[in-house]
C-alpha positions in Angstrom: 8.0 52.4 -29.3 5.2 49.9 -29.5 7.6 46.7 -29.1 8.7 49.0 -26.2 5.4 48.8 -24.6 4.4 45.2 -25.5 7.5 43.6 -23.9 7.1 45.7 -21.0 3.2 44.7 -21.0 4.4 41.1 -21.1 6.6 41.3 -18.4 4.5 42.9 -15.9 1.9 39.8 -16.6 4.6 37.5 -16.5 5.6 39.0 -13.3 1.6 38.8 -12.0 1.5 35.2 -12.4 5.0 34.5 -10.6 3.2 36.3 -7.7 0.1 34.4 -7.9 2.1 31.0 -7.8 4.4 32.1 -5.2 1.4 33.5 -3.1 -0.4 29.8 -3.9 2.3 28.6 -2.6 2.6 30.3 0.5 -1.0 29.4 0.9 -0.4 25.8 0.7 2.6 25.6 2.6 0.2 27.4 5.4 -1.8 24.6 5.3 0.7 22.1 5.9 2.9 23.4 8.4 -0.8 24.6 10.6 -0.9 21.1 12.1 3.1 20.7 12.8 2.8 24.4 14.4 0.0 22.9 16.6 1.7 20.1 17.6 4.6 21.8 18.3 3.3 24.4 20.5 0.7 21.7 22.1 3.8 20.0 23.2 5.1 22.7 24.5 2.0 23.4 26.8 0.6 22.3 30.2 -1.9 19.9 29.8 -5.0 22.5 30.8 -3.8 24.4 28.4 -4.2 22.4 25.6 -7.5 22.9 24.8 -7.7 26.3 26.2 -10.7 28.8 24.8 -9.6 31.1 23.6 -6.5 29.0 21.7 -3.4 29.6 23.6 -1.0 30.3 20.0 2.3 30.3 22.1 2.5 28.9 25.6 4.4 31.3 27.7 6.8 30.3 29.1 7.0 27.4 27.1 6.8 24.0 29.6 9.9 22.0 27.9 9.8 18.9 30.6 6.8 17.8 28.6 9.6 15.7 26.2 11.9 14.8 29.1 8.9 13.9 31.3 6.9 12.1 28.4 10.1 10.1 27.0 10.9 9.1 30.3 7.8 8.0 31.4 8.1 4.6 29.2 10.9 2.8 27.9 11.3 4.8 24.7 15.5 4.0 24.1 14.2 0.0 23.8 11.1 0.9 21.5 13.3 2.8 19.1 15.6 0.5 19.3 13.3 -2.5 18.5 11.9 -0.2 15.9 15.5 1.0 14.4 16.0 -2.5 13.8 12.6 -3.6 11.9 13.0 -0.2 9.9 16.8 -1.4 8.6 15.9 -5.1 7.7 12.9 -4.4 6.2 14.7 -1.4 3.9 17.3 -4.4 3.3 14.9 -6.5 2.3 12.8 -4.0 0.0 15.5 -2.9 -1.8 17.5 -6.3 -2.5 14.3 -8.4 -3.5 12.6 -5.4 -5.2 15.7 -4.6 -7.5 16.3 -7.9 -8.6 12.7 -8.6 -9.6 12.4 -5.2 -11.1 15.3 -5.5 -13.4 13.8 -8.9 -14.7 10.9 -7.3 -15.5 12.4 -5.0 -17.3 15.1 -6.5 -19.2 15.0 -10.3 -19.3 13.0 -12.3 -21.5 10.4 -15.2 -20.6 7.4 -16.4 -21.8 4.1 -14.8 -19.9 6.2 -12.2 -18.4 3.8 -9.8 -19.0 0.8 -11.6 -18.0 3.1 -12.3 -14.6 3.7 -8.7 -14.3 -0.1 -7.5 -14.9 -1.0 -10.0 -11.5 1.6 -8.7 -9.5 0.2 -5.6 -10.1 -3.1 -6.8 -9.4 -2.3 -7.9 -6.0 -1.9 -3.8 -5.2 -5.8 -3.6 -5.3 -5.7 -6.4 -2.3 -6.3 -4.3 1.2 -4.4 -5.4 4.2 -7.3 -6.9 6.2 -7.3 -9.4 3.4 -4.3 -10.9 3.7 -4.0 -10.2 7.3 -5.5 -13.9 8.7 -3.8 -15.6 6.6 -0.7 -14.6 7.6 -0.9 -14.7 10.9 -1.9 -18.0 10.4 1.2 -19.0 8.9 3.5 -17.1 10.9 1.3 -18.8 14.3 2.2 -22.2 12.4 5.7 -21.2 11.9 6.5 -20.2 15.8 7.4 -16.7 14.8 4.4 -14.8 16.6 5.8 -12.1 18.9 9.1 -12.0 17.5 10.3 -9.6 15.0 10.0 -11.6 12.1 7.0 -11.4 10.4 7.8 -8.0 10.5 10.7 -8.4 8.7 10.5 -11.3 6.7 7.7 -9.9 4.0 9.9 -7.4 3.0 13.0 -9.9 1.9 9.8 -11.3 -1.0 8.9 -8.0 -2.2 6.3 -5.0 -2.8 4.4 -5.2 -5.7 4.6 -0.9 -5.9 8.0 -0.9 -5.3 8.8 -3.5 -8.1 6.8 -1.3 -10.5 8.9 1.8 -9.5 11.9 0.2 -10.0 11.0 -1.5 -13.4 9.9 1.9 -14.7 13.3 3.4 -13.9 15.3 0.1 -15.5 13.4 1.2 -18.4 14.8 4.5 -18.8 18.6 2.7 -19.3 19.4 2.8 -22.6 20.6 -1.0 -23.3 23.6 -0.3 -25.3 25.1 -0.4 -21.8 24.2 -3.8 -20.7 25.2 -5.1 -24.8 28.4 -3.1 -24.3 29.2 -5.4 -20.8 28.2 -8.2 -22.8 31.2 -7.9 -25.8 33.4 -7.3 -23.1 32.0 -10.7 -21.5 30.2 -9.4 -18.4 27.9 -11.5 -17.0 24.2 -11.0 -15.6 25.2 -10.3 -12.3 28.2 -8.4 -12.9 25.7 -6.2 -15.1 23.5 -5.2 -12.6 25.8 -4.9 -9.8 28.4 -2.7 -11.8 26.1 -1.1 -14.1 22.4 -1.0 -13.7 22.3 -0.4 -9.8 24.3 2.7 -9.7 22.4 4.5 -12.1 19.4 3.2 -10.1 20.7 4.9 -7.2 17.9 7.3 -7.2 15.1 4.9 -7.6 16.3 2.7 -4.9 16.4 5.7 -2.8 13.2 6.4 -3.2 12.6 2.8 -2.1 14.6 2.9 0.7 12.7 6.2 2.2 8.7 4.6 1.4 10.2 1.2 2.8 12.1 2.9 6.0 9.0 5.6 6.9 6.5 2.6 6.5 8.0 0.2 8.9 9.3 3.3 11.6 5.3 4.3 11.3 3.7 0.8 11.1 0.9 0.0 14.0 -1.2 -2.4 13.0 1.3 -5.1 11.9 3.8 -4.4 15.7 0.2 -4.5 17.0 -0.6 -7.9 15.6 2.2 -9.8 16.1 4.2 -8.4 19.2 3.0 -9.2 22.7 5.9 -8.6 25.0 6.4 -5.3 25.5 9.9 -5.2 25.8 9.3 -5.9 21.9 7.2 -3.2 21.5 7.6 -0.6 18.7 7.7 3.3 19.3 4.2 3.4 17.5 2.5 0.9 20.3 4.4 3.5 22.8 2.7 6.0 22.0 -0.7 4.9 22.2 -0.3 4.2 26.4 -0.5 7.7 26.4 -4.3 7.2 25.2 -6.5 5.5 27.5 -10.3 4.6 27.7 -10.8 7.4 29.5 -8.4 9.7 29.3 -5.6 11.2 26.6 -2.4 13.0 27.7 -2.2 15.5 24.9 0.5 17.5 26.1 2.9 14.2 26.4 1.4 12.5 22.7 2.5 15.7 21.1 6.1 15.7 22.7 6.8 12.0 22.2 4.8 12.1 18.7 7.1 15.1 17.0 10.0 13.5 18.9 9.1 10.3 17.0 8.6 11.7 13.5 12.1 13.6 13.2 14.0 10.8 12.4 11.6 10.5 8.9 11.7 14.3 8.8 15.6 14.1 9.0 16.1 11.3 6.3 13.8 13.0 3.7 15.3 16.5 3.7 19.1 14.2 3.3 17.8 12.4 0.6 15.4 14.3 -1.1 17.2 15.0 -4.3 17.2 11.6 -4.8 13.6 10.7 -3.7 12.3 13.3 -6.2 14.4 12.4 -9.1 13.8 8.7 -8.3 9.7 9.6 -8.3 10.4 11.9 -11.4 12.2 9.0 -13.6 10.4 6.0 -12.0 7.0 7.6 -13.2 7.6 7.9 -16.6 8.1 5.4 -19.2 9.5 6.3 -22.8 
């Protein structure tokens, strides 16, 4: 009778503390999705009504030409297109030079290794401002201002975060797999194409989504470097619709949530992935 009443007593705290996570969790998720509600229904509002007192939760009835009026008003097909192709190259780029250092730096043996690995890491703690001049410098000197490659061309030589990500996950691959290649006279290559990059499928995933979601939301580098306009990305789009004077909140919010469901889109495909790349890429045994 007493184990009776314990386990029941146990249960009925166990089942307190599921609802206190789940309602912590509700809570959070509140706070999240607040701002993409707002945006949403500011989108969906006329532009008096924005900043209406008191808030207007819902417009009524909701004003849907904002998105056709606001994506219309500039050349948004070209800016995603210019963007679309910065955003493929640059997860190319990412994912071919990161993988290949990576696995070096996890598997392959050199003298200072280490020591070369601790600066590259070092270099993380160098803001962008830094190394901005400088590179515009040499991409002035190279010809290549206001076209699209020196916003391509750093990722084909690597991200010092990304390297790190992917080394952690090489790590977790036992090496009897690359020995076994070996006795059956595989070769380097042939080991990390056939081998060590499909188990790294998830890391480079998780590469692929940080390297794709940072170029399609980059503004400072398009900003930099781009001066035509029929080169401009959808980020630089969307700031026409701030001016000195004036911001057209109603048309920012359309063409702003229109913009983001592409990134929205790709994470929820690949998410599994992303988290167990994240998961194994953080952890080293």
């Amino acid at each position: 009778m007493d184990n009776d009443r314990s386990d029941l007593h146990i249960m009925r705290l166990r089942g307190r503390r599921l609802a206190l996570r789940y309602l912590l969790l509700a809570g959070a998720a509140v706070l999240f999705l607040a701002p993409l509600y707002w945006m949403i229904a500011s989108s969906l509002k006329p532009e008096y009504d924005v900043f209406a007192r008191p808030p207007i939760w819902w417009p009524s009835p909701p004003r849907w030409q904002n998105y056709v009026e606001a994506l219309t008003k500039l050349p948004f097909g070209r800016y995603a297109v210019n963007t679309l192709i910065i955003a493929v190259f640059s997860v190319v780029g990412y994912t071919l030079s990161c993988t290949v250092v990576a696995y070096g730096f996890a598997r392959l043996r050199a003298p200072g290794k280490d020591t070369l690995f601790v600066l590259m890491l070092a270099t993380l703690m160098l803001p962008y401002p830094v190394v901005m001049i400088p590179q515009y410098v040499i991409f002035s000197e190279l010809d290549l201002v206001n076209t699209f490659w020196p916003l391509i061309l750093p990722a084909f030589l690597g991200s010092p975060f990304y390297i790190f990500l992917l080394r952690q996950f090489f790590m977790q691959i036992p090496p009897d797999l690359e020995d076994a290649a070996r006795i059956d006279g595989a070769n380097l290559g042939q080991i990390l194409w056939y081998i060590m990059l499909p188990l790294a499928r998830p890391a480079m995933a998780t590469v692929a989504i940080f390297s794709f979601q940072f170029a399609w939301n980059d503004f400072l580098a398009p900003l930099i470097y781009l001066q035509d306009q029929s080169k401009y990305t959808l980020m630089l789009g969307l700031s026409f619709f701030r001016s000195s004077f004036q911001v057209n909140w109603a048309y920012l919010m359309a063409a702003s949530l229109t913009v983001a469901l592409p990134v929205i889109i790709l994470f929820f495909i690949a998410q599994r992935e992303f988290i167990e790349g994240i998961t194994l890429g953080g952890v080293k045994q």
